[in-house]
N, C-alpha and C positions, 0 to 999 in steps of 0.2 A: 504494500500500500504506500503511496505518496502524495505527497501534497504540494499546492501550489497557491498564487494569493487568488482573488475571484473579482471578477470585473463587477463596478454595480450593476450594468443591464441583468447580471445573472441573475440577482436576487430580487431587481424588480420583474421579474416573469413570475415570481411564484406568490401567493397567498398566503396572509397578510402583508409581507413585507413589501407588497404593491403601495400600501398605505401609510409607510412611513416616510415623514418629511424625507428631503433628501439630505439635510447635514446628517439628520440621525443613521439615515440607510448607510450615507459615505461610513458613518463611524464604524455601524456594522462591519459592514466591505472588509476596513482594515483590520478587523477581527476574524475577518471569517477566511476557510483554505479550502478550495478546491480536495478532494480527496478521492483515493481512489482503490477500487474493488474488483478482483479478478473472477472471471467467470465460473460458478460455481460455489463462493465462498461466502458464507452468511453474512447477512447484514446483522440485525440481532432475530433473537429469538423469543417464539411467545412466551409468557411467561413474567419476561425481562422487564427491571425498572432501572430506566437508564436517565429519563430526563429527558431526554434528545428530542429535537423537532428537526427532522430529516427530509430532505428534499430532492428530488432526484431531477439530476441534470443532463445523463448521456447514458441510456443502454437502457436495458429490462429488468425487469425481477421480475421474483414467480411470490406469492403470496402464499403460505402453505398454515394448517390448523388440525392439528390430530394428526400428522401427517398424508393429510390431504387438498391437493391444490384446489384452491377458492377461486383466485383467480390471476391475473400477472398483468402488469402495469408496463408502459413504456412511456421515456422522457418526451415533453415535448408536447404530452393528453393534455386534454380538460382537465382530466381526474388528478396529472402530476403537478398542477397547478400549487396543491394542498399537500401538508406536511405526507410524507410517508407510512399509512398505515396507523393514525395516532392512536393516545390512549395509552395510560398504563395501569396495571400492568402492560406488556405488549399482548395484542389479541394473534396476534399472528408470527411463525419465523418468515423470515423474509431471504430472498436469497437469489443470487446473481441469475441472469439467464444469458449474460453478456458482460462483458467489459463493463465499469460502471464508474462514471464522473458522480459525486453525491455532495452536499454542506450537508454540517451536522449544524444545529444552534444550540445552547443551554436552555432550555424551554423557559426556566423559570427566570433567563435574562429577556427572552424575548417577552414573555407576562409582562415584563417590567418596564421594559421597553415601551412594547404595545400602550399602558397606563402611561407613561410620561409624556407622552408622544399625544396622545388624545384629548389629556385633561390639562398638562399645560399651556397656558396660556401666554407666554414668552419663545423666543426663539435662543436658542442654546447659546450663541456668543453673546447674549445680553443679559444671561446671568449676573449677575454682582459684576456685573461689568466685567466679566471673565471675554478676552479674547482665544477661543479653540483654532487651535493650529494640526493639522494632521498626523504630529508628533506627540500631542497632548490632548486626547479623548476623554478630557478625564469626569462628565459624564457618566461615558458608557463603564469607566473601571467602577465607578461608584454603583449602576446599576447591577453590577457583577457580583455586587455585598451579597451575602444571605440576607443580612439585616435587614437594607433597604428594600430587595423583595418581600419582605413579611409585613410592612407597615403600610396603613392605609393609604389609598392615593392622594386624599387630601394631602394626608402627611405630608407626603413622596414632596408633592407639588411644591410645601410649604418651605419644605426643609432645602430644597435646592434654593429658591429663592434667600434664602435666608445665608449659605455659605458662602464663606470669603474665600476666595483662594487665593494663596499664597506664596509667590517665589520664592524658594530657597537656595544658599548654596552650601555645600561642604564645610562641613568646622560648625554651623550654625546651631546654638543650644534652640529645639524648640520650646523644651520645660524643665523644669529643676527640680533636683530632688527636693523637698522640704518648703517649696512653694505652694501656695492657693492654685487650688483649681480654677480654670476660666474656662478653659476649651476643650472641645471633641477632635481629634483630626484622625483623616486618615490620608496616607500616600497615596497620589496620584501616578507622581512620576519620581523616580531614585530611591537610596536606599538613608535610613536611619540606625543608628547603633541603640539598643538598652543596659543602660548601665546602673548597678545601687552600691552608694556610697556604703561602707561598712568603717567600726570602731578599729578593725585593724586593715581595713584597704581604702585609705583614702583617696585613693587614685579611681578607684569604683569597682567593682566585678564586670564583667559583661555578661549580660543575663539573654542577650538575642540581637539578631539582626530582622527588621523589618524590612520588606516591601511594597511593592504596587500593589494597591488594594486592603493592604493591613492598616491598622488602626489601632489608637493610641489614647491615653487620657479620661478614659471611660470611669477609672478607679475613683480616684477622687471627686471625681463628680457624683457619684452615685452613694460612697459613702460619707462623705460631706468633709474628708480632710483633706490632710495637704499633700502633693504627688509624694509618692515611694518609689521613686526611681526620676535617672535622666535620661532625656533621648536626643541624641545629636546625628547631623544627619552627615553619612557617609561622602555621600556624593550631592551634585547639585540637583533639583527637582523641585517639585511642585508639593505644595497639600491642599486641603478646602479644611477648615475650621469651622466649628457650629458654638458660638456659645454654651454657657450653663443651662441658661432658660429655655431657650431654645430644643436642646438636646435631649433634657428632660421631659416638655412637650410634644415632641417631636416624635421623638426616640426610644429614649428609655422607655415611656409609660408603656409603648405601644407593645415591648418586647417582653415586658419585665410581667407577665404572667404569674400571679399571687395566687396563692390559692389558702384556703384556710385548712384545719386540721380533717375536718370529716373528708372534703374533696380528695387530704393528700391522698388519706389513709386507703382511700376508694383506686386513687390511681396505682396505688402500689399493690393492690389487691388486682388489679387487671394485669398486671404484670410490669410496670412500675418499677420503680428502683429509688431507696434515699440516697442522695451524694452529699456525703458529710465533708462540706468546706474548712471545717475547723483545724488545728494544726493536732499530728500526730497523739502532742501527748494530750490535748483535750479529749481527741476522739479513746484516748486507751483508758482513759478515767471511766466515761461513760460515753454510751453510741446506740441508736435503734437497732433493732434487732434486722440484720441483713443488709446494712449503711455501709456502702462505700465508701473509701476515705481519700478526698482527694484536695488538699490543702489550696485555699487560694491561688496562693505563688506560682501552684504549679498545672494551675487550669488551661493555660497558654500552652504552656513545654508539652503539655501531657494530653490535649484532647483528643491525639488520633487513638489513647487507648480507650474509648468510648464507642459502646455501640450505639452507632446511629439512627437505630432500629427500636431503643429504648428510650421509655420514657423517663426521667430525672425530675426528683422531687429535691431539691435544692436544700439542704439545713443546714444553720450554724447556730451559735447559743442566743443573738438578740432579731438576727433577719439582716442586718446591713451587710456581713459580708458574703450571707449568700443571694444577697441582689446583684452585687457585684457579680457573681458566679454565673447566675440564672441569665443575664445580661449578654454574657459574652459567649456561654452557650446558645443562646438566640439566638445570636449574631453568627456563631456560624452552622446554625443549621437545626440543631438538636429541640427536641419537644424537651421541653427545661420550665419547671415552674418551682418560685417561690415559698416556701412555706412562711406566712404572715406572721411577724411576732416570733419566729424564730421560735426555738427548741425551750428557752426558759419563761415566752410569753403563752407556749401551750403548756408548759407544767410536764417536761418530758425529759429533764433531769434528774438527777438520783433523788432518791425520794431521802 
């Protein structure tokens, strides 16, 4: 299989993406690659949840269900107008009958997309007085968030209008350890360093490198103190910034899914899961009965050990630090909620 980049006329032939402005569809474009599938070799299979809104550009496929042909598609229809067989699960395996040119899109960028695109009422280089240049999409990296996909379109709308963005260059502290919180960011374009000061490393640890589409500052806005760590940026690049208020309106509220004690106890009983945000030795005093123990600090380093497929009932001993938790599992994707009042406001400490 290979790939190659894809001209716009391509993807204005097919449905919806007939419909998007043309800055938006270019931004597309420069995201999207021609791809390619030899005769014979599966597309996906039924069954599959892949995300993809698939498009076909050049050749056949056969449509097959129980293994039995339904029926088979060639580029160029009426019918290949529309995604490739949607719906997920996938109802159908799909599979070459020729050579095959195909895009794939992230469906739930294109969702995203589709709502920005309809309900905004501004044209994209008029943002905050943002000029986009074909270098700097940055936009479309944002619409690429999990977060911003999960929050309402008013949101969506609101929250663009409201960001600054940012020129940066190398060397540039954007926040300080042991400072107030003001802002939300995330990278657009380059890389930032995370570092935290320590009593015996004053020079700081390095605790991660950031990039395109990652995001920063979420901490102390949500638990109302001052940053625990610093971030400076590697290279020169771009951010958009959302204030406190804003980000809290915006953002957080929208992500930060509370639940109270009957709802948790309900969702862990469906097959659920507590995740004890608290540090080591609080969770080894006392912890729920089948509570995961996965420390703030290390919610970032540590999410790809989480199943994606579970649901996370979020607890620490007062709620603040598993808002923080539940927040940035949100953010990238996870069914993650809340428990209100935390572990000592339901009375689920040692007795």
């Amino acid at each position: 299989m290979s790939d190659k980049s894809i001209e716009l006329e391509v993807l204005r032939a097919f449905s919806p993406l007939d419909g998007l402005r043309r800055e938006n569809l270019q931004a597309l474009a420069r995201k999207t690659r021609l791809q390619r599938l030899d005769t014979g070799r599966i597309l996906f299979k039924e069954g599959e949840t892949d995300r993809r809104a698939i498009y076909l550009v050049a050749g056949e496929v056969e449509l097959r269900s129980s293994e039995r042909t339904v029926s088979t598609l060639r580029a160029g229809t009426a019918e290949a107008r529309n995604a490739l067989a949607p719906g997920q699960p996938r109802r159908y395996t799909v599979r070459a009958l020729s050579d095959l040119d195909y895009i794939a899109i992230d469906s739930d960028l294109l969702d995203a997309l589709l709502t920005w695109d309809q309900t905004g009422t501004y044209e994209v280089n008029e943002i905050s007085g943002t000029e986009v240049t074909d270098s700097d999409d940055w936009m479309l990296v944002l619409l690429q968030t999990r977060a911003l996909q999960r929050i309402p379109p008013a949101n969506l709308q609101s929250l663009f209008m409201r960001m600054q963005h940012l020129p940066v260059r190398a060397g540039d502290v954007i926040m300080r350890q042991g400072d107030e919180g003001d802002f939300y960011y995330v990278i657009t374009r380059g890389q930032a360093v995370v570092t935290r000061e320590t009593p015996l490393n004053r020079e700081g640890l390095r605790l991660a490198e950031l990039g395109v589409g990652e995001s920063f500052g979420e901490e102390a806005l949500i638990a109302g103190g001052r940053r625990n760590a610093t971030v400076t940026m590697l290279t020169d690049g771009t951010l958009v910034r959302i204030g406190k208020d804003d980000f809290h309106e915006l953002l957080n509220e929208p992500l930060l899914h509370r639940v109270d004690l009957e709802h948790a106890r309900e969702l862990v009983a469906r097959g659920g899961r507590w995740l004890d945000v608290r540090l080591p030795s609080e969770y080894e005093a006392y912890h729920l009965d089948g509570a995961l123990n996965l420390p703030l600090y290390f919610v970032r380093l540590k999410v790809k050990t989480l199943d994606p497929d579970t649901t996370y009932v979020v607890v620490c001993d007062t709620g603040r630090r598993s808002s923080v938790a539940t927040f940035l599992l949100s953010q990238r994707g996870f069914d993650a909620h809340c428990l209100e009042g935390g572990m000592t406001g339901n009375h689920l400490g040692p007795q």
